[in-house]
C-alpha positions in Angstrom: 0.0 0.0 0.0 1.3 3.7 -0.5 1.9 6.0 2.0 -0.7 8.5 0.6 -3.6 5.8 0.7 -3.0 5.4 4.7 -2.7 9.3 6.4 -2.8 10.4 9.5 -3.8 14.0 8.8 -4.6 15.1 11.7 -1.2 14.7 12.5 0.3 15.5 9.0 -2.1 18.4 7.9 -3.6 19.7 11.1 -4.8 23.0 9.4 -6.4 21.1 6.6 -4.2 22.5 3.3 -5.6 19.2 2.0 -9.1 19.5 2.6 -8.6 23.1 1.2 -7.2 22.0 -2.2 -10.2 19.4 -2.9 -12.8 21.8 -1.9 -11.8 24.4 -4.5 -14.6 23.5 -6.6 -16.4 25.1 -4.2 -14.6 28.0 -3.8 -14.3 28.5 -7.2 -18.0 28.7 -7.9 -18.4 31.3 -4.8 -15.5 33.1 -6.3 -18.6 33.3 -9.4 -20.9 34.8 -6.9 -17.9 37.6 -5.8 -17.3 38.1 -9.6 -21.0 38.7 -10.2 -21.6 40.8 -6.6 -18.3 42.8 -7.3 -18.8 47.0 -7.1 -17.9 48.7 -10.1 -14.8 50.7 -10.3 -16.2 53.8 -11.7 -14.9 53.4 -15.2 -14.8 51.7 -18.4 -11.9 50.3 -20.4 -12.2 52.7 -23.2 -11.8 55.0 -20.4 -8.3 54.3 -18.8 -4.9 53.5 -21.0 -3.9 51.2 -18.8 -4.9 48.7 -15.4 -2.7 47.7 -13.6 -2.9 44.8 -11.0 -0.4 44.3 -8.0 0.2 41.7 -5.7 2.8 39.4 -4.6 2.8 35.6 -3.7 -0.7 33.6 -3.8 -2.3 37.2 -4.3 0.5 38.2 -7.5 -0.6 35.1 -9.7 -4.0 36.8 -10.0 -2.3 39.8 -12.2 -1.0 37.3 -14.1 -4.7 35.8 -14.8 -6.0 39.2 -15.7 -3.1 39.5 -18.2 -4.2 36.5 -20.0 -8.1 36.9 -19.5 -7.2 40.6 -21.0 -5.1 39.9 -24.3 -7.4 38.3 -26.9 -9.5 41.2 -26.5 -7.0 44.0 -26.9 -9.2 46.9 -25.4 -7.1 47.7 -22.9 -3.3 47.1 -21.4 -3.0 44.8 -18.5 0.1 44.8 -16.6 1.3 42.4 -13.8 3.0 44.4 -11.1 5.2 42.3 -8.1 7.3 44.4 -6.5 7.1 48.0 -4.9 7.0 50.4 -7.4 4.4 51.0 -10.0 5.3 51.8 -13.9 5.7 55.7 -14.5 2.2 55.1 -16.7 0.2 55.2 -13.7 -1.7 58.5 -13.5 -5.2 59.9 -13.4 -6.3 57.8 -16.4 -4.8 54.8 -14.7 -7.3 51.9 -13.0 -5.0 49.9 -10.3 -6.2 46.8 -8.8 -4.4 46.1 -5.8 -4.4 42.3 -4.5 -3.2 41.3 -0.8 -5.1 38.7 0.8 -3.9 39.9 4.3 -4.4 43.5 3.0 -0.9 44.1 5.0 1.3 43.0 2.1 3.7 45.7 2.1 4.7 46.0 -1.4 1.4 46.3 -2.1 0.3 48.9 0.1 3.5 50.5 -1.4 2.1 50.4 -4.7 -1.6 51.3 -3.7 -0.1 54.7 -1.9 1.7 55.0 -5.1 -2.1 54.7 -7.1 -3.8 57.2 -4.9 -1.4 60.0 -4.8 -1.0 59.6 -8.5 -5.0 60.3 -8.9 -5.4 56.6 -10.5 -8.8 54.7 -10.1 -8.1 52.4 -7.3 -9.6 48.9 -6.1 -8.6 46.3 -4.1 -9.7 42.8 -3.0 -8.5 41.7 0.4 -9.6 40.3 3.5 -9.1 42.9 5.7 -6.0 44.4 7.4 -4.8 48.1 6.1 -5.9 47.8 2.5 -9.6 47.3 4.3 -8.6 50.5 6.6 -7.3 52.7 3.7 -10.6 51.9 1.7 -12.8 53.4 4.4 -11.0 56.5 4.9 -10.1 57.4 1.0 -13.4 55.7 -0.4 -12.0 53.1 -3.2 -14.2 50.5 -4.0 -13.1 47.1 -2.5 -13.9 43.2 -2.1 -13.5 41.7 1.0 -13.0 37.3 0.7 -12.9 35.3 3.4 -10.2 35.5 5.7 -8.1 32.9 8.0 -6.7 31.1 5.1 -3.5 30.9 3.9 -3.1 33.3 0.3 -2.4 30.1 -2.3 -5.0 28.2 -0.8 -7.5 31.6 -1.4 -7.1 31.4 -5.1 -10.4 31.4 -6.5 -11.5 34.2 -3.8 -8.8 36.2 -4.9 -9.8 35.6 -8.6 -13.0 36.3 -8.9 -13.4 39.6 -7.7 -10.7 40.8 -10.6 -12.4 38.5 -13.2 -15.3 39.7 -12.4 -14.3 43.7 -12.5 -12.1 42.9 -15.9 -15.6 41.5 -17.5 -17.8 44.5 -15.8 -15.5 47.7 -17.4 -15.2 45.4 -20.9 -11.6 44.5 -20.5 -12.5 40.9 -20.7 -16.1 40.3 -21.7 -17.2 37.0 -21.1 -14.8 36.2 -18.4 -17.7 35.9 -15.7 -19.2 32.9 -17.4 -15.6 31.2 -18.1 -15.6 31.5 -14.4 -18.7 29.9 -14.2 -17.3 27.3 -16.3 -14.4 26.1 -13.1 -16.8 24.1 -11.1 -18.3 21.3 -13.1 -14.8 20.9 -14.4 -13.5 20.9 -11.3 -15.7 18.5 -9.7 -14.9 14.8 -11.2 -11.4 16.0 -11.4 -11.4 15.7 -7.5 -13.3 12.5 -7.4 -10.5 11.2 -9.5 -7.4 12.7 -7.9 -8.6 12.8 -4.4 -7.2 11.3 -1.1 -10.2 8.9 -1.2 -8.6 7.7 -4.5 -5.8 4.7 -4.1 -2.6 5.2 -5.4 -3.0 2.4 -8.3 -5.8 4.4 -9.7 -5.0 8.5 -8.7 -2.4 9.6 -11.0 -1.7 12.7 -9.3 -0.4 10.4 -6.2 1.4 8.3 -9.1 3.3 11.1 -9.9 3.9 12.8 -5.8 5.3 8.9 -5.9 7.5 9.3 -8.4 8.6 12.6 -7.7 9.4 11.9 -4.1 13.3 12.2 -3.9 13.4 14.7 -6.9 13.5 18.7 -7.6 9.9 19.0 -9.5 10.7 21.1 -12.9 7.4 22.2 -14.4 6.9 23.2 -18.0 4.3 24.9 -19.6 3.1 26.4 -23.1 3.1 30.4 -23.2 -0.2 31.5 -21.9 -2.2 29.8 -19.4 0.3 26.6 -18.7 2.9 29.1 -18.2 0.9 30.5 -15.3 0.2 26.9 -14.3 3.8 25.8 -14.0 4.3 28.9 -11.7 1.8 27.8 -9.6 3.2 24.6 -9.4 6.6 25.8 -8.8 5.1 28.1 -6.3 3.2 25.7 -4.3 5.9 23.2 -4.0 7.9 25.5 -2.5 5.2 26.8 -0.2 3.6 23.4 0.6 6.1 20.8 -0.3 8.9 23.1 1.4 11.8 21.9 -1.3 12.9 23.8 -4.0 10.9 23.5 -7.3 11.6 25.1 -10.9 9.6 26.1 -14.3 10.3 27.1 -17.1 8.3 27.6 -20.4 8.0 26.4 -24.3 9.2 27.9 -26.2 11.6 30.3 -24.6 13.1 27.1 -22.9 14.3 25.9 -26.2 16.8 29.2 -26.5 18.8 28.3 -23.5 17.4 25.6 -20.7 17.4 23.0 -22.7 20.9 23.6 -23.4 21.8 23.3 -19.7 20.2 19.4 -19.8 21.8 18.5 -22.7 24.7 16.1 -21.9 24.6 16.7 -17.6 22.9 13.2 -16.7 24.7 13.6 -13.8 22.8 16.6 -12.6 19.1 16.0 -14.2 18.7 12.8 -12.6 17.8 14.1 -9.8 15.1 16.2 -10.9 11.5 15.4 -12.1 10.0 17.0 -15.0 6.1 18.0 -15.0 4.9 19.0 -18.0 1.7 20.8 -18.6 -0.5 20.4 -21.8 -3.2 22.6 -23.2 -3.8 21.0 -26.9 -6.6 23.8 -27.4 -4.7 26.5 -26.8 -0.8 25.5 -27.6 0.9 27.2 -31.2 1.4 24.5 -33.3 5.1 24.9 -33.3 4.7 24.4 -29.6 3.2 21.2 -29.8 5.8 20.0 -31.9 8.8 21.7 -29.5 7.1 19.7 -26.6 7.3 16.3 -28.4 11.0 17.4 -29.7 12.6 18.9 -26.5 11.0 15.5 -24.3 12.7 13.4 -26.8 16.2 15.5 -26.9 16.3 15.6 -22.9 13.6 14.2 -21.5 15.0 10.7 -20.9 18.0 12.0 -18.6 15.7 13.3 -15.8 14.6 10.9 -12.9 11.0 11.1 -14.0 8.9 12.4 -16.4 5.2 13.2 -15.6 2.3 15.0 -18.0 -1.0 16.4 -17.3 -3.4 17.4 -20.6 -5.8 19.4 -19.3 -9.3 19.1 -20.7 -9.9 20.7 -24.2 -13.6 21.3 -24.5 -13.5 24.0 -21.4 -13.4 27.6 -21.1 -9.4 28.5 -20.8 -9.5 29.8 -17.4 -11.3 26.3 -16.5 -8.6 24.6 -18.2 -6.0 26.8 -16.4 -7.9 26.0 -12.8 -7.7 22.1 -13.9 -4.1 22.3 -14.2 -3.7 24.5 -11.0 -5.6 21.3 -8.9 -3.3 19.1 -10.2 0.1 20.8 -9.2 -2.2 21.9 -5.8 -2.8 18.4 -4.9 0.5 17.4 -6.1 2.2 19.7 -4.2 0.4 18.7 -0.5 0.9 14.7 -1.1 4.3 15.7 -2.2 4.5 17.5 2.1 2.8 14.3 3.2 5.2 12.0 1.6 7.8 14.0 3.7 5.9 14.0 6.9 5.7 17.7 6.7 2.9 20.1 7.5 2.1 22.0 4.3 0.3 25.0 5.6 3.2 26.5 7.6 5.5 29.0 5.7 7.9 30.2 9.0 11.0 31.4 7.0 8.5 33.9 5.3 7.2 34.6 8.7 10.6 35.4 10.0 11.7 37.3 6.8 9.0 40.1 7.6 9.5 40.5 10.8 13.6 40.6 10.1 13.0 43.6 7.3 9.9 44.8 8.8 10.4 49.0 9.4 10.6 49.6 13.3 
């Protein structure tokens, strides 16, 4: 029997990061209800040259979703900001989302000061903290998710809210009912994946197994299995607590694959995932997938794919993918007996730089 098929969690994953990953069809679909309930922010795309969305960590990846939700439409400029300082764009014509789960991130509340004393349109989704306290006394519109979670297991509540403003002002029409879209895909994904699911037949525990004494390396398509090969490298890191990597087709091909070629001795001891989005991948990334596997793919010490599901929205596709390295990441911590909510070195980083 594997060790995933007989856990003690209560003793492994005490605050439940497990029980949050296979719930997040559920979160997703009242992220739907956030999207939908979500103030307006007092302007339309046509009106602003640019938004801008900032946040860092679990809250940061949700820029990244607006950038992609954004493109194909072209009606406005979305930029990712992670970091402290806002683009020299930013100005009265400017909307800025700000993102921090805690609503104490401080390069975010850097960059929100930034917004407001540059006369941008400002709104933020938090769960409180000084983001919630600046909103009340300067009168920004703002979504409040549930709180007492870690950030990367709030995904969906961090989402929806921006999905829902991006489809509200016309930067992303439509992107309300993709969103509706994450649920049902969501659903039989976790009945087959699950905890309750035994190792022979769960091939997200195949690969945790697999992957077990190696670095994970995740690699994904520009676009939305980019995104999801961050998160997986993210929560690895964050839930798995070992280092993790990713990389992505077909910028990988210019110089990565270089550094695998004919270093045996190194790759073996890292695991490649690769993520797969057939409905959404160039053709000449297809084709740089099946090449670059073949070139280098045999000298790592496993070699794991997920395809997510083609006939779903793309941000359900990109939420399919985002379950899989989720889960993969926690029965990854449970292999190694460690608790995957805890992230104490980041604790003690902000209290070590934090200004007296």
């Amino acid at each position: 029997m594997s060790r995933l098929d007989d856990l003690d969690l209560s003793r492994l994953d005490p605050a439940g990061m497990l029980a949050a990953v296979t719930s997040s069809p559920q979160q997703w679909g009242e992220a739907a209800e956030l999207a939908l309930s979500a103030p307006r922010p007092g302007v339309t795309a046509s009106d602003v040259s640019a938004i801008v969305v900032a946040g860092m960590g679990g809250s940061g990846i949700v820029g990244d979703i607006a950038v992609e939700l954004a493109a194909p439409h072209g009606v406005a400029p979305v930029l990712a900001v992670k970091g402290y300082e806002l683009p020299g764009l930013v100005g009265p014509d400017t909307l800025v989302v700000t993102v921090s789960y805690s609503g104490d991130t401080e390069e975010t509340l850097s960059c929100l000061d930034q917004a407001l004393e540059a006369g941008a349109t400002v709104y933020a989704v938090t769960s409180g903290g000084q983001v919630s306290e600046l909103a009340a006394e300067r009168g920004f519109p703002i979504v409040l998710v549930p709180g007492g979670r870690q950030p990367r297991a709030s995904h969906g509540y961090l989402s929806g809210p921006v999905v829902g403003v991006l489809d509200q002002i016309g930067a992303a029409p439509g992107a309300v009912d993709d969103l509706l879209q994450i649920a049902p895909v969501l659903e039989p994904l976790v009945g087959d994946w699950g905890p309750h699911v035994p190792t022979a037949q769960n091939p997200v525990k195949q690969a945790a197994e697999e992957l077990a004494d190696l670095v994970p390396v995740f690699y994904g398509g520009t676009g939305w299995t980019a995104l999801a090969a961050l998160r997986g490298k993210c929560q690895v890191n964050e839930n798995g607590k070992r280092p993790a990597f990713h990389a992505v087709l077909p910028e990988l091909d210019h110089n990565e694959v270089v550094g695998w070629s004919g270093r045996d001795d190194l790759q073996a001891g890292f695991g490649l995932v690769a993520l797969r989005d057939p409905a959404a991948e160039h053709a000449q990334v297809a084709k740089r997938f099946e090449v670059t596997l073949d070139l280098v793919g045999t000298g790592f010490g496993a070699v794991r794919s997920y395809t997510v599901p083609t006939d779903a929205s793309p941000l359900a596709r990109f939420a399919a993918a985002t379950l899989y390295v989720d889960l993969l990441s926690v029965y990854l911590a449970l292999l190694d007996e460690v608790d995957p909510s805890p992230v104490d070195v980041i604790t003690e980083l902000k209290q070590r730089i934090a200004v007296p």
